[in-house]
N, C-alpha and C positions, 0 to 999 in steps of 0.2 A: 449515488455512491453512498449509502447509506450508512457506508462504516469503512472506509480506505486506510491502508494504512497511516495513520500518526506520524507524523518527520520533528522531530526537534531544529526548528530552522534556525535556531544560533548554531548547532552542529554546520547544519547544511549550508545552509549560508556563508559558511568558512570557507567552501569547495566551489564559491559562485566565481565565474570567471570576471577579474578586472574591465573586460572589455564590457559589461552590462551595467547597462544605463541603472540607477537609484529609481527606485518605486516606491511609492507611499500607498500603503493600505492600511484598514484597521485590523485589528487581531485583539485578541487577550494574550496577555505577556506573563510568564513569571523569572521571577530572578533564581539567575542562579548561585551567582552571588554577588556582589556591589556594582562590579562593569560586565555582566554579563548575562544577558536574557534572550530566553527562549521562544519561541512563537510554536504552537504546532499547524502544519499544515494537513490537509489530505490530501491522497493522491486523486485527483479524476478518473471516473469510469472503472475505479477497482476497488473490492470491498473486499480485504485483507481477513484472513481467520485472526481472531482476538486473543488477546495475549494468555489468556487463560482458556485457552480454546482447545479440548484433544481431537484428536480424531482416531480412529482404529484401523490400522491392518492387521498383517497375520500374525506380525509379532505381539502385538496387544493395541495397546492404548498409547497414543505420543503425544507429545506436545508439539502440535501444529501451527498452533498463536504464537508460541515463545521462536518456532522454527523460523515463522513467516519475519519477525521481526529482529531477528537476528540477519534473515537475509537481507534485508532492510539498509540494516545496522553497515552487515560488513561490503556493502553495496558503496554507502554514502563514504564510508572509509577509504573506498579506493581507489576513486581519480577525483578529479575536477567535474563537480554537476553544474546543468542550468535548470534551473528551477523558474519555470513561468507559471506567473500565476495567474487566472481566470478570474473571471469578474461573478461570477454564482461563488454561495459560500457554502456549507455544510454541516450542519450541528454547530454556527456562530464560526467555523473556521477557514479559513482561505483555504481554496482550492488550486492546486498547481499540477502542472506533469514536471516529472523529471527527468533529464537525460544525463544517462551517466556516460560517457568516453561513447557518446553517436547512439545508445540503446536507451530505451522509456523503459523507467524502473519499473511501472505497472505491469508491462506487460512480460518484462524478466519474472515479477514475482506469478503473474497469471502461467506462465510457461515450464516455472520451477512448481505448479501447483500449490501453491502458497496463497494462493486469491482468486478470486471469480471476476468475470470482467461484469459491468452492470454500463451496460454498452446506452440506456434509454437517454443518461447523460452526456451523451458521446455526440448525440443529434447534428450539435455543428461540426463535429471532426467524424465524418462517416470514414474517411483513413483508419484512422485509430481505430474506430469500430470494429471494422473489417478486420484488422491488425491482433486486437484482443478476441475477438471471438475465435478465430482462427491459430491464436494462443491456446485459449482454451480445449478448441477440437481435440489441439496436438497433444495437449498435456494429459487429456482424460485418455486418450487413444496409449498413448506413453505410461499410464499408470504412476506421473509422475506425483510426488509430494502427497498430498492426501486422496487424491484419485487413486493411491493406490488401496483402496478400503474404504471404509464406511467413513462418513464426515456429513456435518450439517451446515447449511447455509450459514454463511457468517450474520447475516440478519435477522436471522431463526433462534440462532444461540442467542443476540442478543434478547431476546424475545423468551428467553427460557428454556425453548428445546436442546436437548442434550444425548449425548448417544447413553449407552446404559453403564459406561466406565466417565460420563463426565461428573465430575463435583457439586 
């Protein structure tokens, strides 16, 4: 998951249900301001387009990154998530799935075309493998989110490559 989406988990962490047990892991924190700090997580098995990320259909050029993370956004706003975290980390960051109201956000955003499943992380959850790639089939089949047009791997972008309307 070379690049999943980002969770600000003092957001998400608001939304964790009472009934789950306290976890200690390490993370980098920053404040957001005196009683209140962030952690970012990434999702497992999904590399999210970047928040500065376009992609192209017939209408032009869109903001696919800003789209992805706003579904993100307005995801973790609206019920009660569990956030389990994984013991592999990712660029220094905890690794988590989440589930929002019974749905794995990963695979909402793989479905809504918003992210690519990178399933080789998935190895001990061949479930979820199954689950995301078969996200994915749907979604390019659907024309959904950036499958509807031209778009570059989310790891490519980071890497430079850009369609010919990126910045």
């Amino acid at each position: 998951m070379k690049r999943g989406v980002v969770l600000a988990a003092g957001a998400a962490l608001a939304f964790v249900s009472a009934q789950v047990a306290s976890q200690t892991f390490d993370a980098q924190g920053r404040a957001i301001d005196g009683d209140t700090v962030a952690v970012d997580f990434r999702l497992l098995g999904v590399d999210a387009f970047e928040r500065r990320q376009l992609c192209r259909n017939t209408a032009g050029c869109w903001e696919c990154g800003k789209a992805a993370q706003d579904f993100a956004a307005d995801a973790l706003r609206s019920k009660a998530a569990t956030i389990s975290l994984k013991s592999n980390r990712s660029y220094g960051r905890p690794v988590a799935t989440i589930i929002i109201d019974g749905q794995d956000l990963g695979e909402r955003m793989i479905r809504a075309g918003l992210a690519v499943p990178e399933v080789q992380y998935l190895r001990d959850e061949p479930g979820r493998a199954r689950r995301y790639a078969s996200a994915f089939a749907q979604a390019k089949a659907a024309r959904a989110g950036a499958f509807s047009g031209s778009w570059i791997e989310p790891s490519r972008w980071r890497r430079g490559d850009r369609l010919r309307c990126g910045r």
